[in-house]
C-alpha positions, 0 to 999 in steps of 0.5 A: 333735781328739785322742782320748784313749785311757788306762788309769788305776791306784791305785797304793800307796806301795810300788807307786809307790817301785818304779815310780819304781826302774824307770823311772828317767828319767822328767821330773818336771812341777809340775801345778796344775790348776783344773777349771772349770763354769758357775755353774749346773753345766752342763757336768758333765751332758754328763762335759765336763771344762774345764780349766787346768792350769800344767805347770810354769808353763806354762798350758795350756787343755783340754776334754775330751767323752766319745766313743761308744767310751769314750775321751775327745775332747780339744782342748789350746791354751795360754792365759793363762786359761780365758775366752781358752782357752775361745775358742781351744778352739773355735777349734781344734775343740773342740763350739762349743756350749762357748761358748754353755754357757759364755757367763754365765761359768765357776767354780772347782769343785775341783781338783788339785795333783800332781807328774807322772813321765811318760816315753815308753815304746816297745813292740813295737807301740805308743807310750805316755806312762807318768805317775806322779802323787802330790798331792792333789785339792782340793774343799769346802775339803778334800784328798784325797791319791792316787797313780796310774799312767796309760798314755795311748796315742800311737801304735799298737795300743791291744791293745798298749797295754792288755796293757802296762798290764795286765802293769804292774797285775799285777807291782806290784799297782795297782788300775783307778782308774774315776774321772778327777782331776775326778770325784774332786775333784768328788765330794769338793767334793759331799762324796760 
């Protein structure tokens, strides 16, 4: 399992402009992302979050499981569709009770549309991904445009990693965003 340690900002269009002005060299990645429940919602209660994402046409499987922590467990493997990365999941070490949840199938709930802007960045004593994402999240038939920054930890002191995140929200002005790309599609496909 790989742990999931990120902070996550709303960013407004000016902010991103700058962001994107200073960090230059980051790789752009087309995301598609379809999130996935069963048909009777049963892994949204546990804040399971199941996952197909095409990273520029490439198809990668993810469930992610809240921690005790407040980080997130998360298992990746790439899979042409979600009822074979389901398996693969499980195979790699993801809660085997997925595929008892799942076993009456999976459905399409919401989903997502961005480009990504992600780079290394390298602190004193830690190592981060920096992603600028602009796209729009897609629920009930309808769209919801957003732009965030997130600063997900690889390596190293999450102190570190937080007091970077927290210096780039204070210089251009970027808002702690509480809520995953999911949760957000979900709310909108609930019409929240």
């Amino acid at each position: 399992m790989g742990r999931e340690f990120e902070l996550k900002y709303a960013a407004d269009e000016g902010a991103f402009a700058s962001l994107q002005d200073r960090y230059r060299d980051l790789t752009p990645i087309a995301m598609e992302t379809t999130y996935y429940d069963t048909p009777d919602a049963r892994l949204s209660p546990l804040r399971w979050t199941l996952r197909r994402r095409m990273e520029n046409g490439q198809s990668v499987c993810t469930l992610k499981t809240p921690l005790p922590d407040g980080s997130r467990g998360e298992w990746e493997a790439r899979c042409p569709d979600i009822l074979s990365g389901i398996d693969a999941l499980c195979a790699i070490g993801a809660p085997r009770e997925l595929l008892v949840l799942t076993a009456g199938g999976v459905t399409e709930v919401c989903a997502a549309r961005f480009t990504r802007l992600a780079g290394m960045i390298e602190g004193e004593d830690f190592t981060a991904e920096l992603a600028l994402d602009r796209g729009v999240l897609l629920g009930g038939g309808r769209e919801l445009p957003f732009t965030e920054v997130e600063v997900e930890l690889k390596s190293g002191s999450e102190e570190a990693a937080v007091a970077f995140a927290r210096q780039l929200a204070a210089e251009f002005g970027l808002k702690p965003e509480l809520k995953s790309k999911y949760r957000r599609a979900l709310d909108l496909a609930r019409e929240r």
